[in-house]
Residue, then its C-alpha position, 0 to 999 in steps of 0.5 A: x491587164x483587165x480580164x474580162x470574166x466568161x458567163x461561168x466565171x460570172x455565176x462564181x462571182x455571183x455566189x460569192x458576192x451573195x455570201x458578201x452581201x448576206x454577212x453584211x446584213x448579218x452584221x447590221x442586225x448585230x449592231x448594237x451598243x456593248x457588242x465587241x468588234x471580235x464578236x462582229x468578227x466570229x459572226x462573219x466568219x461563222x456565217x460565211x465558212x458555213x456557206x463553204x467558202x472561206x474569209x478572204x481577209x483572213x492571212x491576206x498580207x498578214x491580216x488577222x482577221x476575218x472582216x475589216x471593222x473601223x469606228x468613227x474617225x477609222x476609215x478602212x482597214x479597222x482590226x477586230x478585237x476588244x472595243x465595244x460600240x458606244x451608242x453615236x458611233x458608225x461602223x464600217x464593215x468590209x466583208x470578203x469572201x473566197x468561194x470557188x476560187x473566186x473573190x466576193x467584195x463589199x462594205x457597207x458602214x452602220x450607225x449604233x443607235x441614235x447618231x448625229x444628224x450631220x453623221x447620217x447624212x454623211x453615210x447617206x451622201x456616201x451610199x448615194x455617191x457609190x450608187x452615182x458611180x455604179x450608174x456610171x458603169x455603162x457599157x462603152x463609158x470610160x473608167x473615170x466617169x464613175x470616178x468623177x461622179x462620185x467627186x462630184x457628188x461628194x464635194x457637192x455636198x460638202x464631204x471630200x473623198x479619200x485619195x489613199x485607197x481606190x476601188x479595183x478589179x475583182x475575180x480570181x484574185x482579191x485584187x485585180x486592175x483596174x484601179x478605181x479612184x473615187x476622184x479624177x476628170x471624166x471620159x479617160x482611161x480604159x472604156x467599160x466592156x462587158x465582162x468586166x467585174x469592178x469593186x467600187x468603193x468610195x470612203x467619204x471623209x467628213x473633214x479633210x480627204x487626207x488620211x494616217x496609218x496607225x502604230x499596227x500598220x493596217x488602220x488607216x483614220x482621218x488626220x483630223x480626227x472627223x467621221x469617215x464612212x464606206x461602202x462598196x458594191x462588186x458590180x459585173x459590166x453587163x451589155x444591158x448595164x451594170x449588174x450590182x452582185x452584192x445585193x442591192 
């Protein structure tokens, strides 16, 4: 069932997605060569308990953390702890944030310095292909024209999307339906109304879509071992269009 959120619960989501997009901008700022990913994590978790809400991740299913951290061939679900950033790598952050008893969600992925062009423009493609989605979470389209027009636009460019993890309903629970594939036909599933909250997220791999989880049972990485990037916005499916709640 996809719950469709009042005016009220809306302004909930509104702050805690706010809390969402103000760590990752914090933690872009911190992006520098030598920094350890458990100190990217104490940042967020700082940040977001002193805005008095709490890290979403933290214990969901176990997880240990307060953000999700993964480097280079990483596509999601990247534990924090020792590693230090090397100049060349990317960084994808996935920040969640519980305020009020409603769930904030977003990820964007960073370069550390200077890193290959090739690399860029595939965190470039990826955030133009979450944008191409979001313009696609009109009132009265389906579901899967957003899915669609983030394949499309991926594979246009010569990336492909990870089938294994999808975008999804956000509100009172972390993760709510509807399931948003980053891949499929257009014009099916369930039409778009207003008051719907969607978390969109496309993970955009620069080899093969296919993907592994690692011996600690959260880190997903590329089989192949190329560069895999994310971002993520929570959006609000609003009558006059799509109100992206996670910054811009």
């Amino acid at each position: 069932m996809i719950i469709l959120k009042s005016e009220q619960e809306l302004d909930y989501l509104r702050a805690s997605n706010k809390i969402v997009d103000e760590v990752l901008q914090a933690l872009g700022m911190a992006m520098r060569p030598g920094i350890r990913t458990i100190d990217l994590d104490r940042i967020a978790e700082e940040l977001i308990r002193q805005r008095g809400a709490e890290p979403a991740f933290k214990g969901y299913r176990r997880y240990p953390r307060a953000i999700c951290v993964s480097i280079n061939e990483e596509v999601v679900h990247g534990i924090p702890g020792p590693r230090r950033l090397r100049p060349g790598d990317i960084v994808s952050i996935d920040v969640g944030v519980r305020l009020n008893g409603y769930y904030g969600d977003g990820a964007a992925t960073f370069p550390v310095g200077r890193i290959d062009p090739e690399v860029r423009r595939l965190l470039e493609v990826t955030k133009t292909a979450l944008h191409r989605g979001i313009d696609q979470a009109g009132f009265g389209n389906r579901l899967s024209d957003i899915s669609h027009a983030i394949q499309s636009y991926v594979e246009a460019n010569g990336f492909s999307v990870v089938r294994d993890f999808v975008g999804h309903g956000v509100g009172k629970d972390l993760h709510e339906e509807p399931q948003i594939p980053n891949f499929g036909e257009p014009h099916q599933g369930p039409r778009l109304k207003p008051g719907m909250v969607l978390a969109i997220e496309p993970m955009v791999n620069m080899g093969s879509f296919e993907v592994r989880i690692l011996q600690d049972n959260w880190t997903a990485v590329t089989r192949d071992g190329k560069p895999s990037a994310h971002f993520e916005h929570s959006i609000a499916i609003t009558a006059s269009g799509p109100e992206i709640l996670t910054g811009g």
